[in-house]
C-alpha positions in Angstrom: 193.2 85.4 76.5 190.2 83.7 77.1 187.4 85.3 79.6 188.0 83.2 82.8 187.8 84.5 86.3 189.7 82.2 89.3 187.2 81.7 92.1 189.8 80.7 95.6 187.6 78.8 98.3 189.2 80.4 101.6 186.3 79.5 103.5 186.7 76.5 105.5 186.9 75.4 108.9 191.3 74.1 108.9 190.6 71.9 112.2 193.3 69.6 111.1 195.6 73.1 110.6 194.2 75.0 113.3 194.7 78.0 111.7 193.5 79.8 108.5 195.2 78.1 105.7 195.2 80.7 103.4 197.3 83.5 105.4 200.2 80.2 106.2 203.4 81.5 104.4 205.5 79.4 102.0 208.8 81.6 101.1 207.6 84.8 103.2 204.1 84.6 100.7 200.7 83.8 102.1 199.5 81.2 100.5 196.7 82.5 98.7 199.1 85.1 97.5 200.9 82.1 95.2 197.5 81.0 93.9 197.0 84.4 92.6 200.6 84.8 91.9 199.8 81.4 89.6 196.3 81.9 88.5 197.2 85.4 87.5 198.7 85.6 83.8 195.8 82.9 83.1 192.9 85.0 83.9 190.5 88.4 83.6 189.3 88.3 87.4 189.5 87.3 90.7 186.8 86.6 93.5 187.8 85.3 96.8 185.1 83.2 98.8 185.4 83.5 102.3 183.3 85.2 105.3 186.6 86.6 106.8 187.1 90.0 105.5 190.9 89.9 106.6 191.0 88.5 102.6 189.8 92.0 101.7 193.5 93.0 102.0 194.3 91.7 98.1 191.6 94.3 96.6 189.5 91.2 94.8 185.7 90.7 95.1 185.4 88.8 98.4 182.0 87.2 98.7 180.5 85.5 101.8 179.1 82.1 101.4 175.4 82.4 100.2 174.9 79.0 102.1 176.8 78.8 105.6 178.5 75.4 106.9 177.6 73.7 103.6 181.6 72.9 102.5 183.5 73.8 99.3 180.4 72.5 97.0 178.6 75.6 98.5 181.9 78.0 98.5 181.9 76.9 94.5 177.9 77.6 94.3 178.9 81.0 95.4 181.2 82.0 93.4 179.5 81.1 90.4 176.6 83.1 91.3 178.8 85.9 91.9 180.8 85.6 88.4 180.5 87.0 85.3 182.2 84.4 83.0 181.3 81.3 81.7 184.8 79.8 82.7 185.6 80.0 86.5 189.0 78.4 87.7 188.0 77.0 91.1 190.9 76.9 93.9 191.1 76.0 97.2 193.5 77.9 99.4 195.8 75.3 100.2 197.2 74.8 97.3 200.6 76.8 97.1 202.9 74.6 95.3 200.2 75.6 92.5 201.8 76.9 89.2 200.4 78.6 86.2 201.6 75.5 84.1 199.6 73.1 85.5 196.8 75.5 85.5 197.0 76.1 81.9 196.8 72.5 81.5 192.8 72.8 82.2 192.6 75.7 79.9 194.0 74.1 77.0 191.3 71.1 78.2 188.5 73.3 77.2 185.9 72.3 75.7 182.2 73.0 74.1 180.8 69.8 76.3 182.5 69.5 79.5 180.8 71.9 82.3 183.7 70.6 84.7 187.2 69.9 84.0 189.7 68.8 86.9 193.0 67.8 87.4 193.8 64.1 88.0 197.4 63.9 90.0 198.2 60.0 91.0 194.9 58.3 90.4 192.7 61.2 92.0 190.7 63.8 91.0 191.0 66.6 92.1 187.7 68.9 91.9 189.4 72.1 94.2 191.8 72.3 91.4 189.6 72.6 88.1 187.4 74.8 85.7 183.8 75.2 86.1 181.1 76.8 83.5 178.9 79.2 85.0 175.9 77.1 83.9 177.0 74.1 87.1 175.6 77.2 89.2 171.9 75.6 89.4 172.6 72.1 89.9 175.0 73.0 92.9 172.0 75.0 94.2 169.5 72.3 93.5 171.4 69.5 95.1 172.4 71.8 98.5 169.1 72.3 98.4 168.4 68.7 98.7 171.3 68.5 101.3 174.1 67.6 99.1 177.5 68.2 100.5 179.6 66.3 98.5 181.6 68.1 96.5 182.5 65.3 94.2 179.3 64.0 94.0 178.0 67.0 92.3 180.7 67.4 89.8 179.7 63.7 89.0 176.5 64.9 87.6 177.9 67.0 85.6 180.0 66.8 82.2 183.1 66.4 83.7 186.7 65.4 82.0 189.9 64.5 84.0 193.1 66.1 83.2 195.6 63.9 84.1 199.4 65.4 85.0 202.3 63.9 85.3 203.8 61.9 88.3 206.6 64.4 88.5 204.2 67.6 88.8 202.0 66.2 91.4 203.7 68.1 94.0 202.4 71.3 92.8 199.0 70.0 93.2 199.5 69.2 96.8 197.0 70.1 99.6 198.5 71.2 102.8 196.3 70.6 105.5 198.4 69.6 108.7 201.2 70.8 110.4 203.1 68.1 109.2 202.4 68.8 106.0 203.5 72.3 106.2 206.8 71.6 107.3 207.5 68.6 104.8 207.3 71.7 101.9 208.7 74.3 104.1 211.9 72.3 104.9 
């Protein structure tokens, strides 16, 4: 097994959910719990970004967002500072459709070059579902620095690949981030 720890980004606001995304249940499981449940066989570590210390309940490293209101480019920033591998599986928490099958997919993507890989699921990419080097730690810092936000404009300067999945696995890449959306995987 190669050294990898999964960083999960359970840091953000959920105005369109209204409520933390990360303790909604799918199948009596938080949702977090099926990231780790997914991420799990893949990797050597966990560390859980979020200011909320209700997360402390899964016994992983839970680190507080070095740079406050700054969005998941700054939740990542964190939790490579924090981590002591060179591969980092980034996740956000609203992801619990995720399996360990697609995850592997970016694992077996690894490469010498690439500082970010991501999945690509029906023509987007998808940088909250993807492995970052350690080394992407500075950049992210220099460009909040300069007031960056945008996530996917930071892994754009960086040496990124795509990993595209299949149509048919798309659903396991799904964010749920309304009500709606909730209930369209819950029914």
């Amino acid at each position: 097994m190669k050294k990898i720890t999964a960083i999960i980004l359970a840091g953000g606001k959920s105005s369109r959910m209204g409520t933390d995304k990360g303790f909604l249940t799918l199948n009596n499981k938080w949702f977090v719990q099926h990231i780790i449940d997914a991420a799990k066989p893949l990797v050597n570590d966990f560390i859980i970004v979020s200011d909320d210390n209700e997360y402390d309940i899964f016994n992983y490293n839970r680190i507080t967002d070095c740079i406050k209101e700054a969005g998941p480019l700054a939740g990542i920033y964190t939790g490579l500072k924090h981590t002591k591998t060179n591969y980092n599986l980034v996740l956000s928490c609203d992801i619990p459709l995720i399996n360990s099958t697609v995850l592997n997919k970016l694992i077996d993507a690894m490469d010498d070059c690439s500082e970010v890989i991501q999945i690509e699921s029906l023509g987007r990419t998808m940088p909250l579902i993807a492995l970052y080097k350690k080394q992407c730690e500075h950049k992210f810092l220099e460009l909040l620095n300069q007031g960056e936000r945008r996530l996917q404009y930071a892994v754009n300067h960086c040496q990124f690949k795509n990993v595209v999945i299949e149509n048919e696995k798309a659903m396991f890449t799904k964010n749920i981030n309304t009500p709606k959306e909730l209930n369209e995987i819950t029914e």
